[in-house]
C-alpha positions as CSV (number, residue, x, y, z in Angstrom):
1,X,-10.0,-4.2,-12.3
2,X,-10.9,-8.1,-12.3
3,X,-9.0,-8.3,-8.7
4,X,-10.6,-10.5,-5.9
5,X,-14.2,-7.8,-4.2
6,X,-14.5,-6.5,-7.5
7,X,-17.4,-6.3,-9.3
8,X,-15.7,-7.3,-12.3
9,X,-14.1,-10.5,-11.0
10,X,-17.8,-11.4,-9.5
11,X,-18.8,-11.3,-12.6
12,X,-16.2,-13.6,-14.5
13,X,-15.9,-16.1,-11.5
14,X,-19.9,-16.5,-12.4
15,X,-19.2,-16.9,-15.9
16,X,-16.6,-19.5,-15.0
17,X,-18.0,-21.7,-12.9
18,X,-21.1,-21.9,-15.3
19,X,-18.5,-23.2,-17.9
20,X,-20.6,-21.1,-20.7
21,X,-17.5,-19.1,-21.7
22,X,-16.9,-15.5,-23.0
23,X,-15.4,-12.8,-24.2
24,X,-15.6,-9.6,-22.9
25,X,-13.8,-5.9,-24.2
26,X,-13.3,-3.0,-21.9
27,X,-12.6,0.0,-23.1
28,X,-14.1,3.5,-25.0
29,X,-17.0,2.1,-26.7
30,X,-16.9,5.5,-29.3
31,X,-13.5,4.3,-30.4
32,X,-13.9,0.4,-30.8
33,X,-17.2,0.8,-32.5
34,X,-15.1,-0.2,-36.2
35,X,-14.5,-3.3,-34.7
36,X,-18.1,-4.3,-33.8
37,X,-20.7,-6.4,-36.3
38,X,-24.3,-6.7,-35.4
39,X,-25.4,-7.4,-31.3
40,X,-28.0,-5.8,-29.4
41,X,-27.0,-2.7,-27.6
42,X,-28.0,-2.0,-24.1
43,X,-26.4,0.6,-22.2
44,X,-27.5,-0.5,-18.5
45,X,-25.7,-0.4,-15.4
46,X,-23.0,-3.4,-14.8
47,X,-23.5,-5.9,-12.4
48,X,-21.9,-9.6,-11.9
49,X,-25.5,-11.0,-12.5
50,X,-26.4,-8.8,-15.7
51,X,-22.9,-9.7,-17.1
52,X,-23.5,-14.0,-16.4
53,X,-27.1,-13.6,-18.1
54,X,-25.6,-11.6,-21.4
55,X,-22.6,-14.0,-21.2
56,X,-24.9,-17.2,-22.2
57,X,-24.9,-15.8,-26.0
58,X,-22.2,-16.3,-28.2
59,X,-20.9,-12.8,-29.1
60,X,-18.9,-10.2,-27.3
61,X,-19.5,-8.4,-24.2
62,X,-18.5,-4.2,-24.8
63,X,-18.6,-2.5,-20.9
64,X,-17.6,0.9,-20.7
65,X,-13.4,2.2,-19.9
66,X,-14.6,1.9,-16.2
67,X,-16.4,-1.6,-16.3
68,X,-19.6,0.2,-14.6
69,X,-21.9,-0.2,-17.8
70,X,-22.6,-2.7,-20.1
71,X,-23.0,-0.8,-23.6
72,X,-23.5,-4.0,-25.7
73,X,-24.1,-7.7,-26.0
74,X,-23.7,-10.6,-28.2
75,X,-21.3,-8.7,-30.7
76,X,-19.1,-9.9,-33.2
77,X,-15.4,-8.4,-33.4
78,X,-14.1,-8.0,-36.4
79,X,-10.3,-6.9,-36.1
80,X,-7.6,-6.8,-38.9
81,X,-7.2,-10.6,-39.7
82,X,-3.6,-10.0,-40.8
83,X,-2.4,-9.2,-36.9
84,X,-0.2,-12.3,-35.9
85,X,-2.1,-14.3,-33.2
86,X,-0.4,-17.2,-31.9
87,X,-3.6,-18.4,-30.0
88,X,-5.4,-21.3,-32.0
89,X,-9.1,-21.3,-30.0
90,X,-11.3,-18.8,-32.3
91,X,-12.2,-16.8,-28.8
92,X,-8.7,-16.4,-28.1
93,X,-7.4,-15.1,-31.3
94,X,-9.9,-12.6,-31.7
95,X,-9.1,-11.5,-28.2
96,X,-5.7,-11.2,-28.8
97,X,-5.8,-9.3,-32.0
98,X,-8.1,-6.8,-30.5
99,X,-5.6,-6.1,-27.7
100,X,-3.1,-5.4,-30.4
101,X,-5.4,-3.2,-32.6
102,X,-7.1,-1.2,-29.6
103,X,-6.1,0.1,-26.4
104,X,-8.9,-2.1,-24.5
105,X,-8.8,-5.0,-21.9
106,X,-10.2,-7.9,-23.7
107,X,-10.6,-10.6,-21.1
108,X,-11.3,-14.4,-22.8
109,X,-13.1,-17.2,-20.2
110,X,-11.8,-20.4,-22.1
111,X,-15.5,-22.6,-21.9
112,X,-13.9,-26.3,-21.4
113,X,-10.6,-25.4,-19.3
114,X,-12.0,-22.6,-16.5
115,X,-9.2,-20.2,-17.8
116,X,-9.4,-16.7,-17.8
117,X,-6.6,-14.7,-20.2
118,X,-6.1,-11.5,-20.0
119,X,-5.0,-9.6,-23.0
120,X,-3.6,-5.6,-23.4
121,X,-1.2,-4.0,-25.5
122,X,-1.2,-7.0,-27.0
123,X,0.3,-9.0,-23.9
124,X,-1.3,-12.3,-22.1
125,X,-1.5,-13.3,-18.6
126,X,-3.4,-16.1,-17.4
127,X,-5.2,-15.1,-14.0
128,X,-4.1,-17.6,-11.6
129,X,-6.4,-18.8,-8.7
130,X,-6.1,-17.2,-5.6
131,X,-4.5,-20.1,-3.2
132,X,-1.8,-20.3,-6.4
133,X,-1.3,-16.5,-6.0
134,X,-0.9,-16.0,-2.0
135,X,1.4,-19.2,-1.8
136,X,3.7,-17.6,-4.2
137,X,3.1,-14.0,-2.1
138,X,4.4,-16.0,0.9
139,X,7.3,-17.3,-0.5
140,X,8.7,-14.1,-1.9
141,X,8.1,-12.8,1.9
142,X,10.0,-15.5,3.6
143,X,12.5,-15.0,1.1
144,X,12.1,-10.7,1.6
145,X,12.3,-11.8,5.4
146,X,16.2,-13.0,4.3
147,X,17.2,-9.9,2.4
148,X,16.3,-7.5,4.8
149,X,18.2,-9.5,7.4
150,X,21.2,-9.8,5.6
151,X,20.7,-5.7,5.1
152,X,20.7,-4.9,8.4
153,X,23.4,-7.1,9.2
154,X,26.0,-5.1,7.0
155,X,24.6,-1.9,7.6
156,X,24.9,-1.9,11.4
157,X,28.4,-3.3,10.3
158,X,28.8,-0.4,8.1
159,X,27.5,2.0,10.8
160,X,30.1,0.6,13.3
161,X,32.8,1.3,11.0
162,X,31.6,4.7,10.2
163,X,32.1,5.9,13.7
164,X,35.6,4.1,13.7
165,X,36.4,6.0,10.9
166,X,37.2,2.6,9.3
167,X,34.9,2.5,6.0
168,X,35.6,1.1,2.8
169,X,33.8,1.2,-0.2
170,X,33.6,-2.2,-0.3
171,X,31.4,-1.9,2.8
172,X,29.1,0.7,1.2
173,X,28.8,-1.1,-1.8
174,X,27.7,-4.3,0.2
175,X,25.1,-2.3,1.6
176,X,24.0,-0.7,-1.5
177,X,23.6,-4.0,-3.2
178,X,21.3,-5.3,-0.2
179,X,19.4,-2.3,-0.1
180,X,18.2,-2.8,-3.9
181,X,17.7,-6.5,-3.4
182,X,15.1,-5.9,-0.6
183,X,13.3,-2.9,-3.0
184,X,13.0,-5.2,-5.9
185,X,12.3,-8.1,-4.4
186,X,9.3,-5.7,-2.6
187,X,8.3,-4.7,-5.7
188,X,7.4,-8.5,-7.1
189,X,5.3,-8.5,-4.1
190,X,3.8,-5.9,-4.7
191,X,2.4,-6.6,-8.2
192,X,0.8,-10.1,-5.9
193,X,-1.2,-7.6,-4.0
194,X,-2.4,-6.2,-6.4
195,X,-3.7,-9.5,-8.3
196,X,-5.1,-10.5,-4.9
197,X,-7.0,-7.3,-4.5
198,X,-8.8,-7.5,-1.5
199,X,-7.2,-11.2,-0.1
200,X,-3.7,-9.1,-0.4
201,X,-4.6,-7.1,3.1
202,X,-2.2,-9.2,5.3
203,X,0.6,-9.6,2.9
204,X,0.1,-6.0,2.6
205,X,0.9,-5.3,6.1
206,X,3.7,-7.5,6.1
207,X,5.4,-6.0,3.4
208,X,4.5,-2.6,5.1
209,X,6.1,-3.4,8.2
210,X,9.3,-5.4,6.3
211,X,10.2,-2.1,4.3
212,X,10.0,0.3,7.2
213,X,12.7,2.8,6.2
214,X,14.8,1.2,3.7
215,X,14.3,3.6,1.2
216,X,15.2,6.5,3.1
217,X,18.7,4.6,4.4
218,X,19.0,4.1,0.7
219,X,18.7,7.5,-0.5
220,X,20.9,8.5,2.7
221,X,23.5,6.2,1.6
222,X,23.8,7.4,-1.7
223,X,24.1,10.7,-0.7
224,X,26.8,9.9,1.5
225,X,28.8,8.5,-0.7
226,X,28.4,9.9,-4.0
227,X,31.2,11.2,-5.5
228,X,29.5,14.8,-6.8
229,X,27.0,15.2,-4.4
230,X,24.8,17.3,-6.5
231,X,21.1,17.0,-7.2
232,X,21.6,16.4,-10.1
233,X,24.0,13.2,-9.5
234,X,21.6,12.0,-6.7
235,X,18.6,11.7,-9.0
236,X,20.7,9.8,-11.6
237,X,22.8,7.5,-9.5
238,X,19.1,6.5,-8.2
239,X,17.6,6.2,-11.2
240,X,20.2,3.9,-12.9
241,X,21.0,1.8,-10.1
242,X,17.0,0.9,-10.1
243,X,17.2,-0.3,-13.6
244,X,20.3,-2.0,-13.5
245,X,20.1,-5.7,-14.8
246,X,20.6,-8.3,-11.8
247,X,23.9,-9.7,-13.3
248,X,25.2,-6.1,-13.1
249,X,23.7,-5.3,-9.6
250,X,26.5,-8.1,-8.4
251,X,29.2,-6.7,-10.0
252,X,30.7,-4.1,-7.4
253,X,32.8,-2.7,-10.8
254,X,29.7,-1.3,-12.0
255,X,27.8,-0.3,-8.5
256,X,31.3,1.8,-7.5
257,X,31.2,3.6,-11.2
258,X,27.2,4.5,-10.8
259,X,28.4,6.5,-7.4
260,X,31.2,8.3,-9.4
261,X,34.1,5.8,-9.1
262,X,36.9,4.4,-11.3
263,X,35.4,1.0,-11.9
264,X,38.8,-1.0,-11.5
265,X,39.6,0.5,-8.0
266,X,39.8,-2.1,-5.1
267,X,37.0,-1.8,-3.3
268,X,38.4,-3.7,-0.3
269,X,41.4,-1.5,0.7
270,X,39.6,2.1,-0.4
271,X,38.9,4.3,2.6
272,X,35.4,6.8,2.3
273,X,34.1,8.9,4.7
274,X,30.5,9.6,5.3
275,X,28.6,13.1,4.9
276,X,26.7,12.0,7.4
277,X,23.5,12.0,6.2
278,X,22.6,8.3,7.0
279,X,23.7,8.6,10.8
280,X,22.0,11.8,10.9
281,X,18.5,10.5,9.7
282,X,18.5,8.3,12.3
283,X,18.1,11.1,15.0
284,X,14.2,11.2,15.9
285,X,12.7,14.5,15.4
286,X,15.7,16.3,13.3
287,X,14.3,17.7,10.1
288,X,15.8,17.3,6.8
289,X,16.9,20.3,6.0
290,X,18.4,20.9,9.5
291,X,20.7,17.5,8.5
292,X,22.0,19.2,5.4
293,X,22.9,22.3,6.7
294,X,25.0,20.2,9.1
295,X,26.8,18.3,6.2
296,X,26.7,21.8,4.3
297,X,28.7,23.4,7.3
298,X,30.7,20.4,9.1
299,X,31.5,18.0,5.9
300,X,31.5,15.3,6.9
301,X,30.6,12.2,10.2
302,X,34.2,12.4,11.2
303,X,34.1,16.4,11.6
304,X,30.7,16.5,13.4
305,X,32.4,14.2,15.8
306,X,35.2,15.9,16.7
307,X,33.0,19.2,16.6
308,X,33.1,21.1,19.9
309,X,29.2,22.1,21.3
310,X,29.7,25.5,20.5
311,X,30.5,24.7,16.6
312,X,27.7,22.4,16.8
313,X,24.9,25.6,17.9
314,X,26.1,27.8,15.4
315,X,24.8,25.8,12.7
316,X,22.0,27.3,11.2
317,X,18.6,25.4,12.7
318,X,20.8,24.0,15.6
319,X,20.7,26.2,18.6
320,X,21.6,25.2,22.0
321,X,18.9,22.6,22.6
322,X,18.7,20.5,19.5
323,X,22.7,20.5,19.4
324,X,22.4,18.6,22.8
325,X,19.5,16.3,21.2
326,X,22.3,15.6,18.1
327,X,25.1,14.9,20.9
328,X,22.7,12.2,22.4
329,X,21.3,11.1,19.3
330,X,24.8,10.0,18.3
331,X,26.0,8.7,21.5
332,X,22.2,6.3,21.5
333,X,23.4,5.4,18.3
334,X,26.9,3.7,19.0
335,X,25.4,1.9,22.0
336,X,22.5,0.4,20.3
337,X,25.1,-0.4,17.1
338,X,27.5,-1.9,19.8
339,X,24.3,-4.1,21.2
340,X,23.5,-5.4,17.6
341,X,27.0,-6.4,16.6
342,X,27.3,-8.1,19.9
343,X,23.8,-9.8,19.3
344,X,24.4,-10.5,15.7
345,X,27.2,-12.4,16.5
């Protein structure tokens, strides 16, 4: 809502270079009305230049749950004084309480120090100018830019050693751990976007093109080497390994144990064997379902490949045509994993 080419940031930018100061409450008007003492009610359609004129009196601004009117001016909050504020200003204690009494935005513009807090659920951020915000969006990119290096330099590893038949959970694991690395560090860029609004469109793209199919090779990983490949297991293996602490998400122990292992195995020496599924997504134009009937049927990468073409049609959704796309498919895919070791190195 008060992201940059919004009507709402227009507005308190105005405010803020005028250094007159303010506070303004967003929310149901209806249900904050116990909090409100005298001011003059107006109930007229928001704009930046309405809420800069209002803004030059000393009370409250009320605007509707959607910021589009402006119900009331030059009010005085009144919420319980025995909330815990640990502001000091007058403007930002009464801010903060209201956040903690209400489900509103309250948004204080500090009059000396060109601040502007934000306060809900009875939480503060400071909004940070823009130049502060995109530096910070670029350096978790360059840094993004690393991970997802690093990723697909031990997943075409992995890959390689799939088709050897040469795996170790170690390997997987080393993948795994990337692969969640790259989403959350995506996610803390994602959160810049959205403060930049709309001077987030080119970080935006970037982070776009950066994340192009990591989360379905993560998935696919996962599936392949679950222990209980069951629904069921799939959507809680996924589930805890995205809120797993970041000391945790280190500890191979605790990534093996989330996919159904005895944490005190040695993930170095233990062999696994692929369903498939990851190798199999890779295949342009072979639908989902078609990939699981194949892992349904075959049961695993090493089986498909020692699968004679005639094994291969019978699979239900194969047929002779798409088993020769499957056959090439594979065969594309240890050449170009054979040219990316090769360049890696």
């Amino acid at each position: 809502m008060v992201a940059p080419g919004t009507t709402l940031r227009e507005g308190l930018d105005n405010i803020m270079h005028a250094r007159t100061g303010g506070l303004i409450i967003v929310g149901e008007v209806d249900e904050l009305s116990f909090l409100f003492s005298g001011g003059i009610k107006l109930d007229i359609d928001y704009s930046p230049a309405l809420l800069y004129q209002v803004a030059k009196m000393d009370g409250a601004i009320v605007l509707n749950v959607n910021a589009t009117k402006i119900a009331m001016a030059n009010v005085q909050l009144m919420p319980d004084p025995t909330i815990l504020s640990v502001e000091t200003g007058t403007r930002h204690r009464t801010a903060e309480r209201v956040s903690k009494q209400t489900e509103a935005l309250v948004i204080a513009i500090s009059q000396r120090r060109d601040v502007v807090s934000l306060y809900v659920d009875g939480g503060k951020y400071i909004l940070e100018d823009i130049p502060v915000v995109l530096a910070k969006a670029n350096q978790a990119l360059a840094t993004l830019d690393k991970y997802r290096t690093r990723l697909d330099q031990v997943s075409t590893r992995l890959t390689a050693l799939e088709f050897e038949g040469g795996a170790t959970l170690h390997d997987v694991l080393t993948v795994l751990q990337r692969s969640e690395l790259v989403t959350r560090m995506a996610v803390e860029i994602e959160r810049y976007i959205v403060e930049l609004g709309t001077e987030g469109r080119l970080i935006e793209m970037q982070l776009e093109e950066t994340m192009v199919g990591t989360a379905a090779d993560k998935a696919a990983l996962v599936h392949d080497y679950l222990a209980e490949n069951t629904d069921e297991e799939f959507a809680a293996a996924l589930d805890q390994i995205g809120r797993l602490p970041h000391h945790d998400l280190l500890d191979f122990g605790r990534l093996a144990e989330l996919l159904g292992y005895d944490r005190k195995l040695n993930t170095l020496d233990y062999p696994v064997s692929p369903r498939g599924f990851r190798i199999l997504g890779r295949i342009p134009r072979l639908p989902k379902l078609v990939v699981a009937q194949i892992v349904h049927d075959f049961g695993g990468l090493d089986e498909l490949l020692a699968a004679t073409d005639v094994e291969l049609e019978t699979v239900d959704g194969v047929g002779e045509i798409r088993a020769k796309d499957i056959r090439e498919g594979l065969r594309r895919l240890q050449e170009i994993n054979l040219v990316d070791r090769y360049l890696q190195t």
